[in-house]
TORRO-829013 format. One record per residue: residue in three letters; x, y, z of N, C-alpha, C, CB in turn. Coordinates in steps of 0.1 Angstrom, whole numbers, plus 5000, padded with zeros to 4 digits. Glycine has a CB too. Example, Ala and Ser with C-alpha at 12.3 -4.5 7.8 and 13.67 -1.06 7.14 Angstrom:
// TORRO-829013
> type,n.X,n.Y,n.Z,ca.X,ca.Y,ca.Z,c.X,c.Y,c.Z,cb.X,cb.Y,cb.Z
> ALA,5132,4943,5078,5123,4955,5078,5132,4967,5078,5113,4955,5090 $
> SER,5128,4978,5071,5137,4989,5071,5129,5000,5079,5141,4994,5057 $
***
This chain:
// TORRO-829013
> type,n.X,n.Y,n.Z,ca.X,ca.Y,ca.Z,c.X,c.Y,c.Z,cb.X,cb.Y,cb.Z
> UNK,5008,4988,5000,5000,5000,5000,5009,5013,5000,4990,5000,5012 $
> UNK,5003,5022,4997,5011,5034,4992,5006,5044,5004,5006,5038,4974 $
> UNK,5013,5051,5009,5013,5063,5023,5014,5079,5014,5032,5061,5036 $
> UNK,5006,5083,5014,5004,5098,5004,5008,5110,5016,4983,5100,4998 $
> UNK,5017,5121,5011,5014,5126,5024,5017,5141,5019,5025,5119,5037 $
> UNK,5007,5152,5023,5001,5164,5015,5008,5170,5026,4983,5166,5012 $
> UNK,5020,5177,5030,5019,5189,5039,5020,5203,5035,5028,5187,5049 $
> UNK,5013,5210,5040,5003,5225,5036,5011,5230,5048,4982,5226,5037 $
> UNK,5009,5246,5046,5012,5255,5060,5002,5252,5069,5012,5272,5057 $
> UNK,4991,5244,5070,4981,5245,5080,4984,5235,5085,4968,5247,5077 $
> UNK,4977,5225,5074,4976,5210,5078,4979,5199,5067,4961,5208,5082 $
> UNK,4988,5188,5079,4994,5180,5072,4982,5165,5067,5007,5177,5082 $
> UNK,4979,5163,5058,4972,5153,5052,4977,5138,5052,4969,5157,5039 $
> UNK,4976,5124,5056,4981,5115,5059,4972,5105,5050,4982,5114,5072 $
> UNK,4971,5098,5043,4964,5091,5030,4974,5075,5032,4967,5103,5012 $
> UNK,4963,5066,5026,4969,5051,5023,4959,5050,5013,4970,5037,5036 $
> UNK,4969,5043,5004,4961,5038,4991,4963,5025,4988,4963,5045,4979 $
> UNK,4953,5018,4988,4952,5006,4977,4949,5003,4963,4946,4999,4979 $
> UNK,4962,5006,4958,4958,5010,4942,4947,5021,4943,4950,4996,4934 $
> UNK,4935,5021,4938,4927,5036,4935,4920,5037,4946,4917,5038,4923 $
> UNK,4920,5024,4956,4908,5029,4964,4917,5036,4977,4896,5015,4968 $
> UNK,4913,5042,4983,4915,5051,4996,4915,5045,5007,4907,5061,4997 $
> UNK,4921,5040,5013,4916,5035,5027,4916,5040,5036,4920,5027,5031 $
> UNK,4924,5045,5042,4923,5058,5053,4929,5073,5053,4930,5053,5063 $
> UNK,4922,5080,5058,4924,5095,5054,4928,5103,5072,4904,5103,5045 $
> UNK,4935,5109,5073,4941,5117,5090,4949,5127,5084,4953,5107,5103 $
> UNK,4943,5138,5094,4947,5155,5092,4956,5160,5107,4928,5168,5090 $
> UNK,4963,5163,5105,4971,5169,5115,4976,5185,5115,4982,5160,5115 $
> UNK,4978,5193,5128,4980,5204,5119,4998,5203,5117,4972,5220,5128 $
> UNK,5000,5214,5110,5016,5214,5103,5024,5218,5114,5020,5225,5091 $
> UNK,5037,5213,5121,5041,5220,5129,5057,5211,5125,5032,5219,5145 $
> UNK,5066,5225,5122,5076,5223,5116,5086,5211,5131,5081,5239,5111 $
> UNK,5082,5213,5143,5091,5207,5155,5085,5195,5161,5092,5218,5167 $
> UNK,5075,5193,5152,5069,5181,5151,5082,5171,5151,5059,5180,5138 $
> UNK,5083,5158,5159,5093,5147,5151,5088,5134,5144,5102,5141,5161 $
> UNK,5097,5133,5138,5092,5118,5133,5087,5103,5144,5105,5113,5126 $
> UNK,5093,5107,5157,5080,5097,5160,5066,5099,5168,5086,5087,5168 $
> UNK,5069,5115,5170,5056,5121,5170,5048,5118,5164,5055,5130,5169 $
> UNK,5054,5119,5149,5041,5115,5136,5039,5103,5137,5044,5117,5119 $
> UNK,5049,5093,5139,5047,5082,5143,5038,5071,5148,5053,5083,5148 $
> UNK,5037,5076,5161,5026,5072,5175,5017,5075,5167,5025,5078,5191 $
> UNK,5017,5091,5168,5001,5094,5158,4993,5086,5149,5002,5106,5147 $
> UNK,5001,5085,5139,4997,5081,5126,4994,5063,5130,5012,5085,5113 $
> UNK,5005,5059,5135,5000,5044,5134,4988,5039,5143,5011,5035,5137 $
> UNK,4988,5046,5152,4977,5045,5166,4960,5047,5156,4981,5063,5182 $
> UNK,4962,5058,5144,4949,5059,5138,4950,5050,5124,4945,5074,5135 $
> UNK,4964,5045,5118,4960,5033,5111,4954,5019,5116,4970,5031,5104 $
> UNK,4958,5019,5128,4946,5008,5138,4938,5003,5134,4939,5011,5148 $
> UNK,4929,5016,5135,4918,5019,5142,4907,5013,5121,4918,5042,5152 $
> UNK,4915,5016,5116,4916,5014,5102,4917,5000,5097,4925,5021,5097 $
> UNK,4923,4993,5106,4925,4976,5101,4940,4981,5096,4912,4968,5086 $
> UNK,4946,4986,5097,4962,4990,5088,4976,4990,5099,4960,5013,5080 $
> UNK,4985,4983,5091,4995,4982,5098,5005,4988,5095,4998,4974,5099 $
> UNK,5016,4990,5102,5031,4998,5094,5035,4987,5079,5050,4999,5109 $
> UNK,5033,4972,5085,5037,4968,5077,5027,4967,5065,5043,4959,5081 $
> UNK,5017,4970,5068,5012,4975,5052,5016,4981,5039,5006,4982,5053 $
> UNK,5025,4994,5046,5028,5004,5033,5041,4996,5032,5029,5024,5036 $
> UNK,5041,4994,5019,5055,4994,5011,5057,5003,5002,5058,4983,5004 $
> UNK,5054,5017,5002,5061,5028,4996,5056,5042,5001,5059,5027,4980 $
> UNK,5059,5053,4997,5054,5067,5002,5058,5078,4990,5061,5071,5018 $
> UNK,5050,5081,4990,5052,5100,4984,5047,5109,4992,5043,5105,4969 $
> UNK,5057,5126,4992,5053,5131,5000,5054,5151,4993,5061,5124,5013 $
> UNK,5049,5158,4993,5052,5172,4991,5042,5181,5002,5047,5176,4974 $
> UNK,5056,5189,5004,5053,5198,5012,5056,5210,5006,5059,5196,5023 $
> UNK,5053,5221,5011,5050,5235,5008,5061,5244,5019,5031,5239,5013 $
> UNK,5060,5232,5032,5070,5240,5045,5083,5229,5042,5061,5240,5066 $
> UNK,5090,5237,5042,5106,5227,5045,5109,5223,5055,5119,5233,5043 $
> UNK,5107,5230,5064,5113,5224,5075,5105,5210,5079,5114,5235,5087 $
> UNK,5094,5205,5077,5088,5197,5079,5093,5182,5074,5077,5201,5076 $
> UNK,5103,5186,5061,5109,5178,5052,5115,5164,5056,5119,5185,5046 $
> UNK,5127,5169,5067,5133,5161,5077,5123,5148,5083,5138,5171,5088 $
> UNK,5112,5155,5094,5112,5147,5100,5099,5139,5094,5114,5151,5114 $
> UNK,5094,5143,5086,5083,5132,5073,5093,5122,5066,5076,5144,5057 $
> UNK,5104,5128,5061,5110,5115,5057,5121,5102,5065,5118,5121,5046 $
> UNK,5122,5109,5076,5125,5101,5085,5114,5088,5092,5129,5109,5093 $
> UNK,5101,5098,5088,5088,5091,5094,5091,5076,5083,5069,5103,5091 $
> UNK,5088,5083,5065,5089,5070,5058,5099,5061,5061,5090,5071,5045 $
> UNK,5113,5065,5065,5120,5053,5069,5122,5049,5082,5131,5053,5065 $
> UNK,5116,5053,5091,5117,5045,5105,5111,5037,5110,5116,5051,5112 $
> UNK,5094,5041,5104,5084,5036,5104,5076,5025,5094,5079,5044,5105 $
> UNK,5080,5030,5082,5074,5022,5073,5086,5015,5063,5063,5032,5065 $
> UNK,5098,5016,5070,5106,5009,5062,5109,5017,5043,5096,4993,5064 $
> UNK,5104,5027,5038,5108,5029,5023,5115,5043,5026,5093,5029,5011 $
> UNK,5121,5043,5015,5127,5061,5014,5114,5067,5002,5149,5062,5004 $
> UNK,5107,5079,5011,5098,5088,5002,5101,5093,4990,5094,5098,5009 $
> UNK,5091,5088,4981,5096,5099,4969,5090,5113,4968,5095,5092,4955 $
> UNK,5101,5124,4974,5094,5137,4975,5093,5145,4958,5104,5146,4988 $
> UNK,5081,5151,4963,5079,5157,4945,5084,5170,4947,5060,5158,4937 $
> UNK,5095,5176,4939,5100,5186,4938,5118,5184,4937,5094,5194,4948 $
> UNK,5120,5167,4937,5135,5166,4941,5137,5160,4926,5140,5156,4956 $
> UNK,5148,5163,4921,5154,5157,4908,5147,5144,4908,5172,5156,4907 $
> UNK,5144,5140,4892,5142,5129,4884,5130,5125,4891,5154,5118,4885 $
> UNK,5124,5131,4898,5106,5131,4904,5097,5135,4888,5102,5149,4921 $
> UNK,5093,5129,4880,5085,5127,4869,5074,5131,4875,5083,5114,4862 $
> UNK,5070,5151,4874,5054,5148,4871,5044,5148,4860,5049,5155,4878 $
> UNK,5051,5151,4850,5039,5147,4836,5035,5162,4833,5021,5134,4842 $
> UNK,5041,5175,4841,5038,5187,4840,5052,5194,4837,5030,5192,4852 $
> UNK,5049,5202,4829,5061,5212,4821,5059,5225,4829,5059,5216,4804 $
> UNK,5069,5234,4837,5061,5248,4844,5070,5259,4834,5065,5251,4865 $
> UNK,5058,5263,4826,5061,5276,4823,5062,5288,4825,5058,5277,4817 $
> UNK,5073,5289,4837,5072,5299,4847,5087,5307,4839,5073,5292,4866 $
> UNK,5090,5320,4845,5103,5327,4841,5114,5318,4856,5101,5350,4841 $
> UNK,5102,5314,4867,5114,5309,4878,5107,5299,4882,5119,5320,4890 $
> UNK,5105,5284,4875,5102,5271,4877,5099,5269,4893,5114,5263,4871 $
> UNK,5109,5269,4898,5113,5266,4914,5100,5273,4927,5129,5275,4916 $
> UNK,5099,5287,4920,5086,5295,4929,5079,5283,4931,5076,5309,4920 $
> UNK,5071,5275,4920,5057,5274,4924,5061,5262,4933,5045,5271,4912 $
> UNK,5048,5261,4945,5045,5251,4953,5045,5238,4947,5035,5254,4959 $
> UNK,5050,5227,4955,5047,5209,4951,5032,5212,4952,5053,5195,4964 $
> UNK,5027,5216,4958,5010,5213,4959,5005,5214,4946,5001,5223,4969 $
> UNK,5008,5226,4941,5003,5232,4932,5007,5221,4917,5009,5247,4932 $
> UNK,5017,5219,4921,5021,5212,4907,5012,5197,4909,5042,5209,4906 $
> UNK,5015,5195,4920,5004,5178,4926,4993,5182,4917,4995,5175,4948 $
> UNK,4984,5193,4920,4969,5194,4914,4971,5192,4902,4960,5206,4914 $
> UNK,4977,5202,4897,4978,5201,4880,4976,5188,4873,4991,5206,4875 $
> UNK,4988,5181,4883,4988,5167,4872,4974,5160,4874,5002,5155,4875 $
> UNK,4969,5158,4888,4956,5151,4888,4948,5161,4882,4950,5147,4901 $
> UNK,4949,5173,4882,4935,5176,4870,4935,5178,4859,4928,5185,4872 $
> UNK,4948,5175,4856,4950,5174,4835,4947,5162,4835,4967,5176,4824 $
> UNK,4947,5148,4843,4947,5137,4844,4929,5134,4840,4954,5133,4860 $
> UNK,4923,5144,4851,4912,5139,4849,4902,5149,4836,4907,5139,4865 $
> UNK,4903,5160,4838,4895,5171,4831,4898,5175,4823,4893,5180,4835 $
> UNK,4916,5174,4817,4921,5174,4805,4922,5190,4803,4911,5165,4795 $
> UNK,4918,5194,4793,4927,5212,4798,4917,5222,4787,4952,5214,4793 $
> UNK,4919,5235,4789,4928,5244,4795,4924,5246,4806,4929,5255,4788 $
> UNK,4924,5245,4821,4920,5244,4832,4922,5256,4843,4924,5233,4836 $
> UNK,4909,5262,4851,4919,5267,4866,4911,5260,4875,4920,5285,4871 $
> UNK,4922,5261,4888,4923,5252,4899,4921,5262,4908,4936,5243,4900 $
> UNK,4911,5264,4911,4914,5273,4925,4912,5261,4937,4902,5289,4928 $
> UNK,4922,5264,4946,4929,5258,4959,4924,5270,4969,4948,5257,4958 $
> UNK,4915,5265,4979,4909,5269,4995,4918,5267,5004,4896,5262,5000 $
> UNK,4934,5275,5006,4941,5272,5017,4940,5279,5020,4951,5269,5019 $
> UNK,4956,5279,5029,4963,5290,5036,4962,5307,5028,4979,5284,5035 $
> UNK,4965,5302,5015,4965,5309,5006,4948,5306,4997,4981,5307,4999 $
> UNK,4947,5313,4989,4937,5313,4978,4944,5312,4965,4929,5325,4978 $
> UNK,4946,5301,4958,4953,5302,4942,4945,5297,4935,4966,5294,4939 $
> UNK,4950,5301,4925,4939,5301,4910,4949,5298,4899,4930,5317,4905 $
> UNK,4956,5282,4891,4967,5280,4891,4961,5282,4872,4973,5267,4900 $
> UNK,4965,5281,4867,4962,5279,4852,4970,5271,4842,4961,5291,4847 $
> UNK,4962,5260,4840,4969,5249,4829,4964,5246,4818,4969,5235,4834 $
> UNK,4973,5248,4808,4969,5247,4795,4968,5234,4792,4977,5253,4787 $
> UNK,4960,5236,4776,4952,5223,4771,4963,5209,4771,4945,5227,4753 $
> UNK,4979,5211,4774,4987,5201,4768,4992,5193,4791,5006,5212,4753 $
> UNK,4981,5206,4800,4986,5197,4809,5000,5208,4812,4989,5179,4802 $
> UNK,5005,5216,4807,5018,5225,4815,5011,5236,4825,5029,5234,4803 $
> UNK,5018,5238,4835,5012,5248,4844,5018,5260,4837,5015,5247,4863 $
> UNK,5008,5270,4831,5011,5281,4827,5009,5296,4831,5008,5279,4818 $
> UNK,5005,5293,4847,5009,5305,4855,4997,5308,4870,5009,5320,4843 $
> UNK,4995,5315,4877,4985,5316,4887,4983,5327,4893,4986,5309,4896 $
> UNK,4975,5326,4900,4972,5341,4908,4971,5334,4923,4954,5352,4901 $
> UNK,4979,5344,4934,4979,5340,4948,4970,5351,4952,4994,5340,4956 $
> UNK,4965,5348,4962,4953,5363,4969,4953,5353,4986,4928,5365,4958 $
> UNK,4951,5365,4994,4951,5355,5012,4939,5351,5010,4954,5363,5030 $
> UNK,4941,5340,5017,4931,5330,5021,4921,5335,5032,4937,5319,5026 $
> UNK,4905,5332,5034,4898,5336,5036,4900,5334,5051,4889,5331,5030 $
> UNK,4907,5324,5058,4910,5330,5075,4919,5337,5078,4913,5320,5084 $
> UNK,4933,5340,5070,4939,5347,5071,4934,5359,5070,4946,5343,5065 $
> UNK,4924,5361,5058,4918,5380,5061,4912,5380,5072,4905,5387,5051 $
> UNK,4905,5371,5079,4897,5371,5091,4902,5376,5100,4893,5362,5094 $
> UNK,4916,5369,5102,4925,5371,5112,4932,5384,5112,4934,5361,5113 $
> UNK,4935,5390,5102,4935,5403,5100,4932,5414,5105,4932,5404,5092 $
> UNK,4912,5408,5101,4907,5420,5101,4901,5422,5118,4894,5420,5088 $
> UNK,4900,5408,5124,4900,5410,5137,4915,5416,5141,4897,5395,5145 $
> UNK,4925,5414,5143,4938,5423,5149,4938,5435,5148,4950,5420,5144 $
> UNK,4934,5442,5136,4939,5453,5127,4925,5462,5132,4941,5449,5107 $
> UNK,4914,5458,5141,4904,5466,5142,4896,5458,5159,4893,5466,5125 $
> UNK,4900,5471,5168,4897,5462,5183,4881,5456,5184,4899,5473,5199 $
> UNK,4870,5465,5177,4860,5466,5179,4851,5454,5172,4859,5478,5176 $
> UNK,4862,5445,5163,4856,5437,5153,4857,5419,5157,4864,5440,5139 $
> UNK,4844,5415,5165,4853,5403,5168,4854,5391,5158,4850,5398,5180 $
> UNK,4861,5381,5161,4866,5368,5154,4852,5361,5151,4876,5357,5165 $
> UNK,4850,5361,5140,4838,5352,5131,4844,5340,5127,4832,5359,5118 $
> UNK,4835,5329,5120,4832,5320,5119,4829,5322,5101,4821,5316,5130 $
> UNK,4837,5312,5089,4831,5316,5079,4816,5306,5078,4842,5315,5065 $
> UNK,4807,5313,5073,4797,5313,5067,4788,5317,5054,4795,5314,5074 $
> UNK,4781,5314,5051,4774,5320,5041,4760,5327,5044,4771,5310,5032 $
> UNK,4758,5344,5050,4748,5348,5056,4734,5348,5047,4751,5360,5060 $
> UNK,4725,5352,5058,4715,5353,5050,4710,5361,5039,4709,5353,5055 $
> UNK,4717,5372,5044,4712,5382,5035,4727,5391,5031,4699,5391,5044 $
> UNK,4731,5402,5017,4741,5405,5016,4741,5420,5026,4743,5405,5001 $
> UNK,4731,5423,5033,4732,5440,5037,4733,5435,5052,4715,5453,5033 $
> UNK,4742,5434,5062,4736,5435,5073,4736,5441,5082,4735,5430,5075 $
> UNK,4724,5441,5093,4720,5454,5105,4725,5451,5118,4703,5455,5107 $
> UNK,4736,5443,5117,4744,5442,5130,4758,5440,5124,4740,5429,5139 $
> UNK,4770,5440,5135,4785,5439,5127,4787,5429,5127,4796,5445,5131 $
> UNK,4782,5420,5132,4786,5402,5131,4785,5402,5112,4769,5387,5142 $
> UNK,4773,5404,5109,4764,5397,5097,4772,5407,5088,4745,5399,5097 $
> UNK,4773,5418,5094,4780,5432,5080,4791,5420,5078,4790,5455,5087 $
> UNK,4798,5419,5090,4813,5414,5083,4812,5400,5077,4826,5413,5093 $
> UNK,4804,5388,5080,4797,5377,5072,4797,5378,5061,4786,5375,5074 $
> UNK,4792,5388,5054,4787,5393,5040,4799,5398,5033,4776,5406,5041 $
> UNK,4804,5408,5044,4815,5410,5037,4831,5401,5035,4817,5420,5042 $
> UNK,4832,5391,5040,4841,5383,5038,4836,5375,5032,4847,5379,5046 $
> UNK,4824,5369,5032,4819,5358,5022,4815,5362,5007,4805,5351,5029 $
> UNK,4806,5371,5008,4802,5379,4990,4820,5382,4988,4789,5401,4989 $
> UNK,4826,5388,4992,4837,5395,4987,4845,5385,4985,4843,5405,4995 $
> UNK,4846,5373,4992,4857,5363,4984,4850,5357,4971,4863,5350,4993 $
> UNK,4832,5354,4972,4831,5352,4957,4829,5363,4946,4820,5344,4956 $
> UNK,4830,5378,4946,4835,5386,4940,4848,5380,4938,4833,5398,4946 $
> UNK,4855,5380,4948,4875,5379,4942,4874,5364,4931,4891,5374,4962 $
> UNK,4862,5354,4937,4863,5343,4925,4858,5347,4912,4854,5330,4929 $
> UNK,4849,5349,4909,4839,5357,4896,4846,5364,4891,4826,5366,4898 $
> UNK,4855,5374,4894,4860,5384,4892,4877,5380,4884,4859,5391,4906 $
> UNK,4885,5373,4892,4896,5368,4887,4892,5351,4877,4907,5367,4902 $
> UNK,4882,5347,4876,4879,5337,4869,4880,5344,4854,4865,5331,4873 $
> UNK,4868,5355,4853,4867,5360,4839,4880,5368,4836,4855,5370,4838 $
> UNK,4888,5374,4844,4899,5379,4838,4909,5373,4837,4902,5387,4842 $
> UNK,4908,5360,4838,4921,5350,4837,4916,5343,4820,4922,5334,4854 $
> UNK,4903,5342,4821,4892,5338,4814,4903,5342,4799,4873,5349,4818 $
> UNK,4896,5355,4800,4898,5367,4790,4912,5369,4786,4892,5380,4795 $
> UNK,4922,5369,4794,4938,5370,4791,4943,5356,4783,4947,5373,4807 $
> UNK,4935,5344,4787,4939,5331,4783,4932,5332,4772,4936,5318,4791 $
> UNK,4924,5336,4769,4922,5334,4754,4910,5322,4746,4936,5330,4750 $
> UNK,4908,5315,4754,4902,5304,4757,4893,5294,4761,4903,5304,4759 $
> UNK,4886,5286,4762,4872,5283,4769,4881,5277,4778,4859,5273,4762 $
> UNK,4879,5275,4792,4888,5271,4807,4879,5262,4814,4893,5284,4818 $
> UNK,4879,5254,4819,4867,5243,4829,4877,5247,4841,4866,5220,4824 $
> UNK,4869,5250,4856,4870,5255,4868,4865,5244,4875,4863,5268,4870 $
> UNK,4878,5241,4883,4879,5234,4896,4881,5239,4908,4888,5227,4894 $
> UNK,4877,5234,4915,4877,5240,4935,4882,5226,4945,4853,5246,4943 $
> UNK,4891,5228,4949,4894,5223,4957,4900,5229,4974,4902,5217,4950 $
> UNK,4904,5224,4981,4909,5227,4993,4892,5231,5005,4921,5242,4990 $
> UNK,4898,5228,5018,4890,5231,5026,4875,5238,5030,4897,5234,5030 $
> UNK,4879,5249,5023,4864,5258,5024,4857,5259,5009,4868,5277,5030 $
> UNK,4869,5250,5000,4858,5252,4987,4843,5248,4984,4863,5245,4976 $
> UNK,4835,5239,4996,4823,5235,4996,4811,5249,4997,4823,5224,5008 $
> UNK,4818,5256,5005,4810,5266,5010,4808,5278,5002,4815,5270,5021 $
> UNK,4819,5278,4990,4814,5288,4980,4811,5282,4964,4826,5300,4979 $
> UNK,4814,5268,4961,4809,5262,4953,4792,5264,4950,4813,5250,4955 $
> UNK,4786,5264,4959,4776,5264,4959,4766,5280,4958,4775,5256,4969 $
> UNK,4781,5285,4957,4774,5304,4959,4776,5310,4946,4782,5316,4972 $
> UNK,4785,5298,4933,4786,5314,4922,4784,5295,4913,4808,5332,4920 $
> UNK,4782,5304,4898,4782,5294,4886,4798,5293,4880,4772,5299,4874 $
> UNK,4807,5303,4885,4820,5303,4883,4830,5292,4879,4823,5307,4892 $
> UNK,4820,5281,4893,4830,5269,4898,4822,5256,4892,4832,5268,4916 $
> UNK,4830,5252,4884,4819,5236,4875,4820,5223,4881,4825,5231,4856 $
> UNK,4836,5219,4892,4836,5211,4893,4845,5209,4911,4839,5206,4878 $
> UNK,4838,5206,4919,4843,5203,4936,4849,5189,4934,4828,5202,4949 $
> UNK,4865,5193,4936,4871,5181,4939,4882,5183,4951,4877,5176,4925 $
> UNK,4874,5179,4959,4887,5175,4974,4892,5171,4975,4887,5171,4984 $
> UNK,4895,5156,4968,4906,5148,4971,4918,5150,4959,4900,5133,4973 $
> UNK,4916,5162,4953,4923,5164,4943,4941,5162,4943,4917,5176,4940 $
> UNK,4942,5169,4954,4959,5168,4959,4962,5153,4960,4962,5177,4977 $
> UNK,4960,5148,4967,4956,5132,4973,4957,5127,4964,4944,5127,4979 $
> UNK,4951,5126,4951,4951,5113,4944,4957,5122,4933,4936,5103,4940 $
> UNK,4963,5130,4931,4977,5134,4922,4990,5127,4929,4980,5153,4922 $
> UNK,4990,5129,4945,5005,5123,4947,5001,5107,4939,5012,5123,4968 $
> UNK,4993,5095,4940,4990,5088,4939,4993,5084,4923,4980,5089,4945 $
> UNK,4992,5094,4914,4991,5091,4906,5002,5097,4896,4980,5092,4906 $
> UNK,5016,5105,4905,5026,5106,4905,5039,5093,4907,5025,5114,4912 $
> UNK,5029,5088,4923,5040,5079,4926,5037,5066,4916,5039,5075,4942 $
> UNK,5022,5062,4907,5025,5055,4896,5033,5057,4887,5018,5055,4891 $
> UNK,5031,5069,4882,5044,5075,4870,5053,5071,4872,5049,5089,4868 $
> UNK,5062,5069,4887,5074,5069,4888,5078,5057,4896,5079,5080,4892 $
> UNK,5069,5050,4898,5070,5037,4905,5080,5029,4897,5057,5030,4906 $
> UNK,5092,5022,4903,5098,5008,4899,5089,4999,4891,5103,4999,4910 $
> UNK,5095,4995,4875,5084,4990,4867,5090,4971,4877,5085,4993,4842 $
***
């Protein structure tokens, strides 16, 4: 079985696969001082609970976004599960994606993960917007190369903002209000963080739209994409496990024939 492992600035994603099917899924948050047998105890105490053993996995892929995390994840694949991880972003790592960037290196493993699962699946000219830390909107052309993106902060990050940056404003909850006008400051700011990030979606969709040149099919993935899928026509297709079954389908590419 194959050990998938997604780490984000937030939260670290822990995945086993059997061939396509999924067997167990564990979120942890990211914490660069984390150790490898921290992740350890963790992780195996909830593959248990799963029917899953260490000696289950005979392989691992892994991309991260935070480096420092690098160390003690790949110590996890060899202490614990016995394989050396194949991390995506390190020489001779095949992802099936060309980056037509002026500086290759900028973009995130995550980012590149999606791409290949969604040229894989949806075929192209594609954007990906990703519900993290960050908000990205990655753009892949019809042949499957990542041909560029737009970063904007992520919807708790403004939150957290806008509570510090103003004493009077307190810490909300995202939601989708009832109404766009509202008569208290809970609901004003509801409206306004929720309409205004699907403005920033509608808004950078058609002008990515329009610069590409192109008809584009729109994907949503990451954490809070459920909650605005459902609020604009922007977004055609909710795929969550999208990161997840790109490493999966990386570590085929490059698997020992």
């Amino acid at each position: 079985m194959l050990l998938a492992i997604d780490s984000g600035n937030t939260n670290t994603v822990f995945a086993v696969f059997e061939g396509d099917a999924r067997r167990g899924e564990w979120r942890s948050s990211s914490d660069a001082k984390r150790t490898a047998d921290e992740y350890g105890v963790w992780l195996t105490q909830l593959m248990a609970l799963e029917g899953l053993t260490r000696g289950d996995i005979d392989a691992c892929i892994l991309a991260t976004v935070v480096p420092e995390t690098l160390f003690s994840l790949k110590t996890l694949s060899r202490k614990y599960f016995a394989c050396e991880a194949l991390v995506v972003g390190e020489p001779g790592v095949e992802l099936g994606v060309e980056v037509l960037l002026d500086a290759p290196e900028d973009v995130g493993a995550d980012r590149l993960v999606n791409a290949a699962a969604a040229h894989s699946r949806y075929g192209g000219p594609l954007i990906i917007i990703d519900f993290g830390t960050a908000t990205t909107f990655d753009v892949i052309d019809g042949d499957g190369n990542y041909f560029g993106g737009v970063i904007s902060p992520g919807i708790n990050l403004s939150l957290d903002a806008l509570h510090a940056a103003a004493a009077k404003l307190p810490r909300i909850a995202v939601e989708r209000p009832k109404s766009v006008i509202g008569k208290r400051t809970t609901p004003a700011m509801m409206s306004g963080v929720y309409w205004g990030y699907v403005g920033l979606i509608e808004g950078l969709v058609a002008r990515i739209k329009a610069e590409f040149g192109a008809p584009m099919t729109v994907i949503a993935t990451g954490g809070l994409a459920p909650l605005f899928v459902e609020a604009t026509t922007a977004i055609e297709h909710l795929d969550p496990d999208l990161t997840l079954r790109g490493l999966a389908e990386i570590y085929r590419r490059n698997a020992p024939k």
